[in-house]
PDB file of N, CA, C and O in Angstrom:
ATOM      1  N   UNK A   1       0.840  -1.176   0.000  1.00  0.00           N
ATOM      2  CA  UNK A   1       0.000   0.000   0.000  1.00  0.00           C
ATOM      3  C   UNK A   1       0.887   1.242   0.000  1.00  0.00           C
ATOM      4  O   UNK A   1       1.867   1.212   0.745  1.00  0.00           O
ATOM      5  N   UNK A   2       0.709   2.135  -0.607  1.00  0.00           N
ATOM      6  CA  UNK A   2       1.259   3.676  -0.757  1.00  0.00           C
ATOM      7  C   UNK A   2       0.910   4.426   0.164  1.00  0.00           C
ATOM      8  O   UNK A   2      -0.224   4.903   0.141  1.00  0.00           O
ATOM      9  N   UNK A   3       1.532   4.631   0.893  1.00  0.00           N
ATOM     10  CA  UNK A   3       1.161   5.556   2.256  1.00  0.00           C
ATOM     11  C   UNK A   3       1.496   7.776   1.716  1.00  0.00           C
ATOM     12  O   UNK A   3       2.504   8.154   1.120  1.00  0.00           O
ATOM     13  N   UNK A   4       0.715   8.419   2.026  1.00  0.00           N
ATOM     14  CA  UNK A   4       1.093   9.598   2.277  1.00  0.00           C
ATOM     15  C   UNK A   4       1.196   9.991   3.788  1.00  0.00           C
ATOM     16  O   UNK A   4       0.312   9.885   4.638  1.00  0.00           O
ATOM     17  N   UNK A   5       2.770  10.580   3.969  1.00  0.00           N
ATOM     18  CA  UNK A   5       2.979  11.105   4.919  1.00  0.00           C
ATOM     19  C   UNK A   5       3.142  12.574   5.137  1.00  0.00           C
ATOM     20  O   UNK A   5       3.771  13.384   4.457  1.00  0.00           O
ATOM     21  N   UNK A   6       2.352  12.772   6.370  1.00  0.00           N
ATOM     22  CA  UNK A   6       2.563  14.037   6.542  1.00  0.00           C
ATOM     23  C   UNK A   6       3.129  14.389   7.810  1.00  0.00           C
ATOM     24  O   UNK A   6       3.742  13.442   8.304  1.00  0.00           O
ATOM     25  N   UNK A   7       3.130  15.245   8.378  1.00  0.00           N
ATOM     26  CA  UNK A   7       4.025  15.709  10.112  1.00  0.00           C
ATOM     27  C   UNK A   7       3.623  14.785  10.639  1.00  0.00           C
ATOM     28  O   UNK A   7       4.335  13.792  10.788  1.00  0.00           O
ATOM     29  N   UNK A   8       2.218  14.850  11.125  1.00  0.00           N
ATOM     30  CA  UNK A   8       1.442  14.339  12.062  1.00  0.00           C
ATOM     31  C   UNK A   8       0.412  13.376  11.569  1.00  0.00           C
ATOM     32  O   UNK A   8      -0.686  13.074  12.037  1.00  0.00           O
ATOM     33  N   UNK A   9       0.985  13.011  10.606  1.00  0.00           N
ATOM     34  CA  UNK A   9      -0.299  11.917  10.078  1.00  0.00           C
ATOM     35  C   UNK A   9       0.415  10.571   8.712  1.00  0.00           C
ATOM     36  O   UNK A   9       1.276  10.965   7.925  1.00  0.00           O
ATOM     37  N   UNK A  10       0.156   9.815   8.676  1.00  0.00           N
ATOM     38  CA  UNK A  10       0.319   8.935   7.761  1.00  0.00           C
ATOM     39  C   UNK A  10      -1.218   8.413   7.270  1.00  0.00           C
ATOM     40  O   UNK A  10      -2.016   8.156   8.172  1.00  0.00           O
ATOM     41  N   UNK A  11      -1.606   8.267   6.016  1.00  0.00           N
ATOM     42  CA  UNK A  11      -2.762   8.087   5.372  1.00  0.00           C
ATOM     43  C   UNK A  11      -2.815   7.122   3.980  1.00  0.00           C
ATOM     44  O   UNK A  11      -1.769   7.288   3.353  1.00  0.00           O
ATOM     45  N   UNK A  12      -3.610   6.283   3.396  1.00  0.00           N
ATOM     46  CA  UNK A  12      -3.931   6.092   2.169  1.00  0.00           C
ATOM     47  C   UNK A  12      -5.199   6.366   1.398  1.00  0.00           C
ATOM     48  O   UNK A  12      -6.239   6.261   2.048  1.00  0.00           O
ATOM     49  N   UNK A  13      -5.302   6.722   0.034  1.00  0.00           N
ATOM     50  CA  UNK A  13      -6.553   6.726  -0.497  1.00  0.00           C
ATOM     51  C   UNK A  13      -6.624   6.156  -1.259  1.00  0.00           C
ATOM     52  O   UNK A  13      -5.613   5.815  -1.873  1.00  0.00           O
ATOM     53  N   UNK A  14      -8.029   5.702  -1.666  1.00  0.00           N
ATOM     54  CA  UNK A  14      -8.198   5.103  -2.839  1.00  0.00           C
ATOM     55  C   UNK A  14      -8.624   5.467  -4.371  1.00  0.00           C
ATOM     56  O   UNK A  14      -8.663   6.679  -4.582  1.00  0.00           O
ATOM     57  N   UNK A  15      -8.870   4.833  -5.206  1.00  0.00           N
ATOM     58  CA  UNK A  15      -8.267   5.753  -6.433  1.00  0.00           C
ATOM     59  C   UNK A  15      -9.558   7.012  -6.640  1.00  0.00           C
ATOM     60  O   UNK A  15      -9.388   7.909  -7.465  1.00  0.00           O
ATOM     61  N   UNK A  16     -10.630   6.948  -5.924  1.00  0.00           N
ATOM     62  CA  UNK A  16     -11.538   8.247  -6.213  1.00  0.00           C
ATOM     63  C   UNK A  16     -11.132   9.436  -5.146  1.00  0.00           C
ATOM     64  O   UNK A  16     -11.716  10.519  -5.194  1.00  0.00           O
ATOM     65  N   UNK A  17      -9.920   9.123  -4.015  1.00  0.00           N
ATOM     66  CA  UNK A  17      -9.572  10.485  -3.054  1.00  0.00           C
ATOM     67  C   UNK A  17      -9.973   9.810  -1.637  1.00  0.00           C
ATOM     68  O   UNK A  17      -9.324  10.252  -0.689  1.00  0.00           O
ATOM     69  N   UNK A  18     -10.946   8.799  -1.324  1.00  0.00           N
ATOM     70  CA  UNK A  18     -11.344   8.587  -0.552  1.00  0.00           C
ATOM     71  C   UNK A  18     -10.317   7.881   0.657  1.00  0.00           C
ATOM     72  O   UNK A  18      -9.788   6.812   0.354  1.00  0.00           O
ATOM     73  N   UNK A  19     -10.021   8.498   2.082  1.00  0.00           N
ATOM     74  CA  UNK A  19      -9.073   8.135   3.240  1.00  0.00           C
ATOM     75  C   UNK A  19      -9.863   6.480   3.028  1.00  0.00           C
ATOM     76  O   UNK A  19     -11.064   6.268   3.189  1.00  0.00           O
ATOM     77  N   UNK A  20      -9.070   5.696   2.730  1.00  0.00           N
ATOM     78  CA  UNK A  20      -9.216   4.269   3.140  1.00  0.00           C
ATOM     79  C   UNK A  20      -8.702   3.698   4.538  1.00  0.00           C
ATOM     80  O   UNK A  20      -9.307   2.790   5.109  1.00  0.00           O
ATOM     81  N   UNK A  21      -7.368   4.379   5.133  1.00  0.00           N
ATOM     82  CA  UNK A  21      -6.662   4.013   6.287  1.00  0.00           C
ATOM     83  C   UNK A  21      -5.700   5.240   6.764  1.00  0.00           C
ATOM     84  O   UNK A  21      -4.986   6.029   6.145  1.00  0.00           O
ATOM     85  N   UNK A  22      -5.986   5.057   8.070  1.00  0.00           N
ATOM     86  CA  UNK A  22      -5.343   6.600   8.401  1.00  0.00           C
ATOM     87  C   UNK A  22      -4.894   6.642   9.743  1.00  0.00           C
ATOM     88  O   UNK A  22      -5.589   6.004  10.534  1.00  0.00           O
ATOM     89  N   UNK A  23      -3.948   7.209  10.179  1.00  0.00           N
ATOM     90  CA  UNK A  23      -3.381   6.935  11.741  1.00  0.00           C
ATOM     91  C   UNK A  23      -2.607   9.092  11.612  1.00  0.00           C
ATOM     92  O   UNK A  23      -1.848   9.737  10.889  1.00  0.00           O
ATOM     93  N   UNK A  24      -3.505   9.323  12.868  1.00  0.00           N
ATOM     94  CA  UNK A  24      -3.246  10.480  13.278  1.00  0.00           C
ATOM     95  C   UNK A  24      -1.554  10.546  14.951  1.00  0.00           C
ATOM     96  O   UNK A  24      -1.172   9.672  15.729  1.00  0.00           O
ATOM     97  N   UNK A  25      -1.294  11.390  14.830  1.00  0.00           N
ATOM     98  CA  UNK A  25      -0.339  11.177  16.065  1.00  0.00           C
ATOM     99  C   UNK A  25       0.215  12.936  16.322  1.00  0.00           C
ATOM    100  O   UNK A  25       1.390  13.303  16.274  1.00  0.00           O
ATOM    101  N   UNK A  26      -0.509  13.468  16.486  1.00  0.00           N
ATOM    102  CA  UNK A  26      -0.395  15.240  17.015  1.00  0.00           C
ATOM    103  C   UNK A  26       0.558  14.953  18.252  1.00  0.00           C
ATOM    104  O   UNK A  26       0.506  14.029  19.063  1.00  0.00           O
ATOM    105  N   UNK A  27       1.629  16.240  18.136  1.00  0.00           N
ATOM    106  CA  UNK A  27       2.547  16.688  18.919  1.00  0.00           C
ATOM    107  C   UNK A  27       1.779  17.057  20.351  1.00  0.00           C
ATOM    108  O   UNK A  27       1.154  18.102  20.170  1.00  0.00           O
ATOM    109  N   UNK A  28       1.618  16.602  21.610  1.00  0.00           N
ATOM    110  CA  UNK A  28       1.087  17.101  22.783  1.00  0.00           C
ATOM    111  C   UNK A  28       1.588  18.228  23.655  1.00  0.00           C
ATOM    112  O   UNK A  28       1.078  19.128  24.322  1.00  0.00           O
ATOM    113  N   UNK A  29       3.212  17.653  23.269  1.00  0.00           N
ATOM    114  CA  UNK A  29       4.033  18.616  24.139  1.00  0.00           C
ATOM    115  C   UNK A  29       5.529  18.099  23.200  1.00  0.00           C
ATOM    116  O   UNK A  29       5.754  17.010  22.672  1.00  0.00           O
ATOM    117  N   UNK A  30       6.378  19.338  23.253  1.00  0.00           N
ATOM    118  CA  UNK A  30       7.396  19.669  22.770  1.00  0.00           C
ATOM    119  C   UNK A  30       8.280  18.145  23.223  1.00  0.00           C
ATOM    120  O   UNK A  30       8.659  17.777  24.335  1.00  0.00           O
ATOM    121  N   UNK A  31       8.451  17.268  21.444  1.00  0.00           N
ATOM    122  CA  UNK A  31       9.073  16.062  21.272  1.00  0.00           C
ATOM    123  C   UNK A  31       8.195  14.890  21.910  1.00  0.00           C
ATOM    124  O   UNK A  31       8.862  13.929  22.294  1.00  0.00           O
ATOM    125  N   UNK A  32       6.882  14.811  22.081  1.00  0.00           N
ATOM    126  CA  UNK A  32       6.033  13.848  22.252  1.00  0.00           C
ATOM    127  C   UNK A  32       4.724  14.116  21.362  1.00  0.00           C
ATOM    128  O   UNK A  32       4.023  15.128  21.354  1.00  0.00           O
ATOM    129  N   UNK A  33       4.593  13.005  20.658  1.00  0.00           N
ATOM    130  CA  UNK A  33       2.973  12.657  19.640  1.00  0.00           C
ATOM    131  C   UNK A  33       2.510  11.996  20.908  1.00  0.00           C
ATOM    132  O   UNK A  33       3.113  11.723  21.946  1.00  0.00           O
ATOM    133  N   UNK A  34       1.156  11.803  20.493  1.00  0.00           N
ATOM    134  CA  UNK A  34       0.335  10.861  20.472  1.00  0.00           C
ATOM    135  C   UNK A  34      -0.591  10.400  19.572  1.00  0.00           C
ATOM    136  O   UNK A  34      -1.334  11.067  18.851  1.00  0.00           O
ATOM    137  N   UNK A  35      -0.477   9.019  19.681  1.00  0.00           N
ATOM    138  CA  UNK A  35      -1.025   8.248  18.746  1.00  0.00           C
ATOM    139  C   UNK A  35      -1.992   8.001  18.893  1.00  0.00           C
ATOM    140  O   UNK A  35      -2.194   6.898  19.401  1.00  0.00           O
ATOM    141  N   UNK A  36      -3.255   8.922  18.523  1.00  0.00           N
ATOM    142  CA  UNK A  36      -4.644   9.238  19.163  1.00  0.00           C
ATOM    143  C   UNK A  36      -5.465   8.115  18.117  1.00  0.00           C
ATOM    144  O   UNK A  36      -6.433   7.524  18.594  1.00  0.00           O
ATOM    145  N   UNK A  37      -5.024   7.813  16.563  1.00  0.00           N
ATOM    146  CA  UNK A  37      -6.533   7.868  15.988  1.00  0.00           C
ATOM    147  C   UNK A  37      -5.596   6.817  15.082  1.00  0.00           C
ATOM    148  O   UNK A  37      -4.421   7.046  14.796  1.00  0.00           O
ATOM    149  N   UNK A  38      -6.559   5.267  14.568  1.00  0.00           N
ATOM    150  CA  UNK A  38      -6.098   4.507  13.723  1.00  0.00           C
ATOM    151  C   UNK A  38      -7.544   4.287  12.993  1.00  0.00           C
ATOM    152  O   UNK A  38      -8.581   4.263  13.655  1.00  0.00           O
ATOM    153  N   UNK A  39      -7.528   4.153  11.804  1.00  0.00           N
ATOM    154  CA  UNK A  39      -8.704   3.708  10.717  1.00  0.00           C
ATOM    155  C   UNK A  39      -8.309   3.009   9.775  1.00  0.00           C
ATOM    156  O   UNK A  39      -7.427   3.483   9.060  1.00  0.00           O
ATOM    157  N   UNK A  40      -8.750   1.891   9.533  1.00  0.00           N
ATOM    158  CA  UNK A  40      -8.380   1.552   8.212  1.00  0.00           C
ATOM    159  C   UNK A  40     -10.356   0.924   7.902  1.00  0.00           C
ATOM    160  O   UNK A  40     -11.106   0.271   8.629  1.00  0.00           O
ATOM    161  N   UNK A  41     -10.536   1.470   6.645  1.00  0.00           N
ATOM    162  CA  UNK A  41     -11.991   0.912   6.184  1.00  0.00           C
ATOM    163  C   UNK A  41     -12.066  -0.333   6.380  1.00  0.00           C
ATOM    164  O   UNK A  41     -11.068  -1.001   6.650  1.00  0.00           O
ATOM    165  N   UNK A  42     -13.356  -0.873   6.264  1.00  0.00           N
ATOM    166  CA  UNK A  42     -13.710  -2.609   6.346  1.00  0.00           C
ATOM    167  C   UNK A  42     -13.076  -3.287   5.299  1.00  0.00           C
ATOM    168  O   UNK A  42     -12.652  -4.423   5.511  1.00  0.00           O
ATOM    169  N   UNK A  43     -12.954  -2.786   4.246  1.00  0.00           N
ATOM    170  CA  UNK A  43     -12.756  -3.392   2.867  1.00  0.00           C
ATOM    171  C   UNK A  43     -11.094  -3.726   3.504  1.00  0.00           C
ATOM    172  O   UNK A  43     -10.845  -4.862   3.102  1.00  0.00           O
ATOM    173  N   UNK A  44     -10.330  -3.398   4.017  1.00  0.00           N
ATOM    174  CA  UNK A  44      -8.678  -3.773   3.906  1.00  0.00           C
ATOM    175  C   UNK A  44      -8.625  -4.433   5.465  1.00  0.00           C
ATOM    176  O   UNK A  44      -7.519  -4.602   5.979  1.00  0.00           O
ATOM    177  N   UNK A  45      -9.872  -4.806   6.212  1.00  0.00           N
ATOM    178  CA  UNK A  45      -9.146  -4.972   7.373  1.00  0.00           C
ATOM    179  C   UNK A  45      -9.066  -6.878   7.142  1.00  0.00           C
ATOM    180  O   UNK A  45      -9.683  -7.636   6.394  1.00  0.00           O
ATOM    181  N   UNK A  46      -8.061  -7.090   8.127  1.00  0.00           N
ATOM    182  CA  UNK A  46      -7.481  -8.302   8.270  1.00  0.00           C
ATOM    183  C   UNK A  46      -6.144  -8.663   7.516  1.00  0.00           C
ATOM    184  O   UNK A  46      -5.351  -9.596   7.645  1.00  0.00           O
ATOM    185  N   UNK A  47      -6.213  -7.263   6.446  1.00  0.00           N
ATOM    186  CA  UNK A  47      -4.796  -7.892   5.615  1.00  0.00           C
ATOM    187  C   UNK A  47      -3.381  -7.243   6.034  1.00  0.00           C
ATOM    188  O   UNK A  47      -2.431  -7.075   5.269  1.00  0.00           O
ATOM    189  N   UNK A  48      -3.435  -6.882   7.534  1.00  0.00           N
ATOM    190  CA  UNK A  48      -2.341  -6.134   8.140  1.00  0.00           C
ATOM    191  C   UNK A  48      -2.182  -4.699   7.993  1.00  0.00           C
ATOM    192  O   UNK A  48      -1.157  -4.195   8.451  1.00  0.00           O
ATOM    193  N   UNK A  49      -2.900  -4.091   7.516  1.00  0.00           N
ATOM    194  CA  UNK A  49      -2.756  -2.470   6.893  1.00  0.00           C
ATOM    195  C   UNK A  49      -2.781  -1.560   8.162  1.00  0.00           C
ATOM    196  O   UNK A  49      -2.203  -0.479   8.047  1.00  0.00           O
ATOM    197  N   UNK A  50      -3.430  -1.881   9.471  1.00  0.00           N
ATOM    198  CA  UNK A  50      -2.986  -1.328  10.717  1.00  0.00           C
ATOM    199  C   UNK A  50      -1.562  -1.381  11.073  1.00  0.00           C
ATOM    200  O   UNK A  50      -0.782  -0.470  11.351  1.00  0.00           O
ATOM    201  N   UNK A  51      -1.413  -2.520  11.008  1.00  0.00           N
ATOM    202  CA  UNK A  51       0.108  -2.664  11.193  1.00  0.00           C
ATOM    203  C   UNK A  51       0.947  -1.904  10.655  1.00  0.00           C
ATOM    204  O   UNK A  51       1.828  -1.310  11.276  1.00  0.00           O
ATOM    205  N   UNK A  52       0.762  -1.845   9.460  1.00  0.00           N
ATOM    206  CA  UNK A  52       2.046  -0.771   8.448  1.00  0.00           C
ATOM    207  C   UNK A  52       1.658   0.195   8.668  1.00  0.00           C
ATOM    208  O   UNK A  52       2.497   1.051   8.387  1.00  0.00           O
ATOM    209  N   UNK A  53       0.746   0.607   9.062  1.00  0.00           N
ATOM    210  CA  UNK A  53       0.139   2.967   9.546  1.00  0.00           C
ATOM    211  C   UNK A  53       0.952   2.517  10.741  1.00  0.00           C
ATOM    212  O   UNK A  53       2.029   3.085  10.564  1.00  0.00           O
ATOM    213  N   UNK A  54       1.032   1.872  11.767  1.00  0.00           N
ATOM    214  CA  UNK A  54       1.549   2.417  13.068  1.00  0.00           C
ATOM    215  C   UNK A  54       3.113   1.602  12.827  1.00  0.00           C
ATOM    216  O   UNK A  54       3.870   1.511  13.794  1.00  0.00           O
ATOM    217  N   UNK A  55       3.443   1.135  11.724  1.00  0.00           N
ATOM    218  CA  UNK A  55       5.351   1.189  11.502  1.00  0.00           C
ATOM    219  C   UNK A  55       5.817   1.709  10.746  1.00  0.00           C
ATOM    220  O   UNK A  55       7.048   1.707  10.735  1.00  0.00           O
ATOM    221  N   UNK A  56       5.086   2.423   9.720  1.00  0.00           N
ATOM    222  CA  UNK A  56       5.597   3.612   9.107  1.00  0.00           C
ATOM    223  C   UNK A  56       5.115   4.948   9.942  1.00  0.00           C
ATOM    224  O   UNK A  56       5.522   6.043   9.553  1.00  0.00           O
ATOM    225  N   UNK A  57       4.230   4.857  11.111  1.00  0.00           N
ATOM    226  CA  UNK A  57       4.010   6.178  11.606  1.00  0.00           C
ATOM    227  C   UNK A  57       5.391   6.370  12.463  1.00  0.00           C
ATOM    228  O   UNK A  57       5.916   7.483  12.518  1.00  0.00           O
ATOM    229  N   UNK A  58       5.992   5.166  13.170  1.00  0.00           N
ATOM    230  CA  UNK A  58       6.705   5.392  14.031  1.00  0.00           C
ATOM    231  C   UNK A  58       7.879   5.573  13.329  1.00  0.00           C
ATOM    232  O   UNK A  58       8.875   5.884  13.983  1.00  0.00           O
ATOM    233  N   UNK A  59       7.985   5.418  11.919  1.00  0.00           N
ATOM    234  CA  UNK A  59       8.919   5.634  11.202  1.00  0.00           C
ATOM    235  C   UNK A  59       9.180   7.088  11.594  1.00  0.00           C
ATOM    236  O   UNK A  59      10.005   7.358  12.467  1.00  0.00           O
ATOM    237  N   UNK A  60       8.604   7.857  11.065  1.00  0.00           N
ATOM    238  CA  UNK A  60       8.613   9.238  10.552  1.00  0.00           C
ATOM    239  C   UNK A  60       8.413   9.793  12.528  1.00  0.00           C
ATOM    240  O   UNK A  60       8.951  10.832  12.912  1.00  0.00           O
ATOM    241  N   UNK A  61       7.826   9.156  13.221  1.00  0.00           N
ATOM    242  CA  UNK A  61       8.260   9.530  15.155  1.00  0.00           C
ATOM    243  C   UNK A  61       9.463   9.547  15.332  1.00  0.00           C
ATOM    244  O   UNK A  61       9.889  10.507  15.973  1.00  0.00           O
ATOM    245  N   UNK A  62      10.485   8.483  14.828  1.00  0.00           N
ATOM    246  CA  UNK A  62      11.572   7.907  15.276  1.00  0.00           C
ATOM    247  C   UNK A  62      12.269   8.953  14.423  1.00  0.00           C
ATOM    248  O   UNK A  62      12.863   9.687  15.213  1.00  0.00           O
ATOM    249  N   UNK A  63      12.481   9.383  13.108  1.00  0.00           N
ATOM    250  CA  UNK A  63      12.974  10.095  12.412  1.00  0.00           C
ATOM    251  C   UNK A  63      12.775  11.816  12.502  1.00  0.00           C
ATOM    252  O   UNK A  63      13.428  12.553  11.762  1.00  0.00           O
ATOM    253  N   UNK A  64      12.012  12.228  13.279  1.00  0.00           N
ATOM    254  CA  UNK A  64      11.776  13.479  13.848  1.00  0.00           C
ATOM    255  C   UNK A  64      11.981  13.312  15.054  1.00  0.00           C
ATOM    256  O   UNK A  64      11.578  14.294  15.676  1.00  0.00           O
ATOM    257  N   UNK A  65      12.516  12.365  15.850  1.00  0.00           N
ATOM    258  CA  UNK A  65      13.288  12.383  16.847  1.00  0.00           C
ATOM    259  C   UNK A  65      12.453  12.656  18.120  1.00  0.00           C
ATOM    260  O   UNK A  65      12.928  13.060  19.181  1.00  0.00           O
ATOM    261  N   UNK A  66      11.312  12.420  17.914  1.00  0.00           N
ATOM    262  CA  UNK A  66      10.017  12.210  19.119  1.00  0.00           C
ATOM    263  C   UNK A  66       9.703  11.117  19.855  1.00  0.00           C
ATOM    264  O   UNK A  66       9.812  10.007  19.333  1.00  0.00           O
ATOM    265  N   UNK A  67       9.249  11.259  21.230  1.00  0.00           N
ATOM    266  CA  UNK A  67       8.862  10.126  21.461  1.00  0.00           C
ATOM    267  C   UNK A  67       7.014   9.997  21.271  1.00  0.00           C
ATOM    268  O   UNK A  67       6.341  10.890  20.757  1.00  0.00           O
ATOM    269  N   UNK A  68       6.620   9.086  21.649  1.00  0.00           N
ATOM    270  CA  UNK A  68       5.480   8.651  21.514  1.00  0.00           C
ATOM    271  C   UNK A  68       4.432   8.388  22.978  1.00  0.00           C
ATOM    272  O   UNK A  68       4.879   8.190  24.108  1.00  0.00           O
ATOM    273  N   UNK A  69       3.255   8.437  22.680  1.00  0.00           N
ATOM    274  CA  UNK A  69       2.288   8.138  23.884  1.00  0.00           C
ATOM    275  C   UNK A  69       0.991   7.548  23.080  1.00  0.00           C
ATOM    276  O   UNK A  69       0.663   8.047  22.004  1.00  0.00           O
ATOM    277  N   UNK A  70       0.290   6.481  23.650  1.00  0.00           N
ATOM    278  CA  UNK A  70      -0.468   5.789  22.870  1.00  0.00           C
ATOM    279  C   UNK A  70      -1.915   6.147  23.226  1.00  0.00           C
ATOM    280  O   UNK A  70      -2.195   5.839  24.385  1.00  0.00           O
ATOM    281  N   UNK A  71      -2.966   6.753  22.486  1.00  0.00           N
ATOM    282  CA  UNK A  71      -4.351   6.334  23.725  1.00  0.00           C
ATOM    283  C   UNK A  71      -5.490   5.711  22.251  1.00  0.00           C
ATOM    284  O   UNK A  71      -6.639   5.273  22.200  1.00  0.00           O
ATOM    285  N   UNK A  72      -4.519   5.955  21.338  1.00  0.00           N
ATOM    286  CA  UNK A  72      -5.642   5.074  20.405  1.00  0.00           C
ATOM    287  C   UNK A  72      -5.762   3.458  20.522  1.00  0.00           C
ATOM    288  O   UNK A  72      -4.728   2.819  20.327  1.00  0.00           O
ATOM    289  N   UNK A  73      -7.007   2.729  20.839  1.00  0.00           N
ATOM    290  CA  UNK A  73      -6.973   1.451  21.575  1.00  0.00           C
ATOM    291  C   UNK A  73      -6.428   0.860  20.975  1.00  0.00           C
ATOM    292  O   UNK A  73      -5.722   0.132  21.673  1.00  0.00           O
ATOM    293  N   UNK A  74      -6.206   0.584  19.307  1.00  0.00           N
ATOM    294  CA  UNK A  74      -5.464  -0.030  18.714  1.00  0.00           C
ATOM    295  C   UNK A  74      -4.267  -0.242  19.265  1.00  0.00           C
ATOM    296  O   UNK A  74      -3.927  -1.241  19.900  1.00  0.00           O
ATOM    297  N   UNK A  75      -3.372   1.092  18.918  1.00  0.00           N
ATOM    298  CA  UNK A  75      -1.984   1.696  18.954  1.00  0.00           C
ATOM    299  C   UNK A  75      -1.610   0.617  20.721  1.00  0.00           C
ATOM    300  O   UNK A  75      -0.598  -0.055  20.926  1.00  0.00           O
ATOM    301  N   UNK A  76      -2.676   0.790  21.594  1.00  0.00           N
ATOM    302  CA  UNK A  76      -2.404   0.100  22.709  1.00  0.00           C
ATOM    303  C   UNK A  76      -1.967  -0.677  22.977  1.00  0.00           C
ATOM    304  O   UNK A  76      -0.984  -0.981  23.653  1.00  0.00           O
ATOM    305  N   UNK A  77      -3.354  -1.545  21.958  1.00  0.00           N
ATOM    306  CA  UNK A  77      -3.026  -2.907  22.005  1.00  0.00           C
ATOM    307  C   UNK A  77      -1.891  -3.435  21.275  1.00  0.00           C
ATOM    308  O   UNK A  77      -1.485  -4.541  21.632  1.00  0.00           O
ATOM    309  N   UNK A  78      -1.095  -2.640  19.978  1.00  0.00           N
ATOM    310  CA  UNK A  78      -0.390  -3.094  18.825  1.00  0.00           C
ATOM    311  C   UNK A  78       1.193  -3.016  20.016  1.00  0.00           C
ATOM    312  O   UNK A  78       1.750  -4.109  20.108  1.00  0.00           O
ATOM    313  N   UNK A  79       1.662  -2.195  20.602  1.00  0.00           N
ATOM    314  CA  UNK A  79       2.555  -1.783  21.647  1.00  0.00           C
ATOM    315  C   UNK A  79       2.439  -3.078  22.914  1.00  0.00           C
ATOM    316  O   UNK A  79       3.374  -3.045  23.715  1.00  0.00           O
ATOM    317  N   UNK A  80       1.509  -4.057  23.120  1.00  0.00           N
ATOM    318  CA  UNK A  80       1.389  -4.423  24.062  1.00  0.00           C
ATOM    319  C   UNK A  80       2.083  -6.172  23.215  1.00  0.00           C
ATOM    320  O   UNK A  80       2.986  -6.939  23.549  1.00  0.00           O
ATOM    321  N   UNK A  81       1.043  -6.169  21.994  1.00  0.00           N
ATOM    322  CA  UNK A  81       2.110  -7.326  21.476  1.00  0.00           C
ATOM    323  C   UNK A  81       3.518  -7.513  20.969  1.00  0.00           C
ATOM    324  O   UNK A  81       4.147  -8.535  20.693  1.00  0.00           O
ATOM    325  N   UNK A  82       3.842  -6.201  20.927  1.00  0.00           N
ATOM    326  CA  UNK A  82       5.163  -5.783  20.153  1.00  0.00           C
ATOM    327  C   UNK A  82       5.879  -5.152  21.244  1.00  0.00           C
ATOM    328  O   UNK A  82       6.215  -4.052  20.804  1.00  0.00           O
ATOM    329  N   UNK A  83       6.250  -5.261  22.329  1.00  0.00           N
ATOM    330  CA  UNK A  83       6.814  -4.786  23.447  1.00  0.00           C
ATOM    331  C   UNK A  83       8.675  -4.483  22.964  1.00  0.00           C
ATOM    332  O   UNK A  83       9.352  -3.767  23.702  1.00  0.00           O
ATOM    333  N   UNK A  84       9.274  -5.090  21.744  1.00  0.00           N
ATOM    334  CA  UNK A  84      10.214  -4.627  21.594  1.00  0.00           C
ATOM    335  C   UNK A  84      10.199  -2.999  20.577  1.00  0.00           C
ATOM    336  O   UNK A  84      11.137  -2.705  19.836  1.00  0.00           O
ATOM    337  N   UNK A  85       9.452  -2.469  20.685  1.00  0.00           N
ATOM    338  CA  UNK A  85       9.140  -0.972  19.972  1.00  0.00           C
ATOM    339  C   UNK A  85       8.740  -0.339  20.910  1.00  0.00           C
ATOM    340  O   UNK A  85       8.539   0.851  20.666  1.00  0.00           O
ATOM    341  N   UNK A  86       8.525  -0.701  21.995  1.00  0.00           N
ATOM    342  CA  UNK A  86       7.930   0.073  23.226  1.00  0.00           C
ATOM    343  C   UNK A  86       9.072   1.513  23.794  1.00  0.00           C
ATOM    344  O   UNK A  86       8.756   2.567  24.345  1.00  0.00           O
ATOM    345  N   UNK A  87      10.211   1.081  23.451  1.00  0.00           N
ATOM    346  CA  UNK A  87      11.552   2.287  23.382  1.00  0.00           C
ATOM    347  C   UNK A  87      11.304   3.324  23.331  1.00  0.00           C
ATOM    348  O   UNK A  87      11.937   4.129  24.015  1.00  0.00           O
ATOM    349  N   UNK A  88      10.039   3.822  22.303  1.00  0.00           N
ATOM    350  CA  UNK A  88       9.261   4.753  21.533  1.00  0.00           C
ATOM    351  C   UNK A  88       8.546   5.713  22.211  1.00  0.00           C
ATOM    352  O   UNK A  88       8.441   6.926  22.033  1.00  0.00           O
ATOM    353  N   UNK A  89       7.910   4.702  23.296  1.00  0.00           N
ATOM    354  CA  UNK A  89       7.259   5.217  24.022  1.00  0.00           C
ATOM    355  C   UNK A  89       7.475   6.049  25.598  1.00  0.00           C
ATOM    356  O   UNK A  89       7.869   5.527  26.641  1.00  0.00           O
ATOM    357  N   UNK A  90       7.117   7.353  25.396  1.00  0.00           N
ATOM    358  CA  UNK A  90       7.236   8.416  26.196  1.00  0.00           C
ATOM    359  C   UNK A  90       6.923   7.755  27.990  1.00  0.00           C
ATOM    360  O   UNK A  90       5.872   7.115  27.973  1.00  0.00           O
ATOM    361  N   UNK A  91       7.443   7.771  29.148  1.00  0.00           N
ATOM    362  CA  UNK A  91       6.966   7.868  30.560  1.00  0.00           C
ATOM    363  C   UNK A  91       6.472   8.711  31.328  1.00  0.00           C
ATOM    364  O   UNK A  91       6.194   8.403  32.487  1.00  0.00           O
TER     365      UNK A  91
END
């Protein structure tokens, strides 16, 4: 999938414009996001496409040199099975 990235957001659309999958992560405080908001439409779920918004989001976290805070339930839960990326995450 082709991701557009932006500061605070990583997104895809589909070929009429339409957000198919989307993971928000706004700056809270100076060098911390949070990873408030994950979507991916019905049509793509099960084929991992959550997964790649929150490892290319942390791409572009890790590469702007931020840390992270999670309250999107996803993002929670995705951090809780993946405990070696947890580094990421802000105390």
């Amino acid at each position: 999938m082709n991701f557009k990235i932006e500061s605070n957001r990583v997104y895809a659309c589909d070929a009429d414009g339409h957000v198919i999958a989307d993971i928000t992560f706004p700056v809270v405080h100076a060098g911390v996001v949070n990873i408030d908001h994950t979507f991916v439409d019905p049509s793509l779920r099960g084929q991992g496409v959550a997964d790649q918004l929150i490892r290319t989001a942390l791409g572009v976290i890790r590469a702007d040199g931020h840390r992270a805070v999670a309250t999107c339930s996803y993002a929670v839960e995705w951090f809780q099975r993946h405990p070696e990326q947890t580094d990421i995450l802000d105390s």
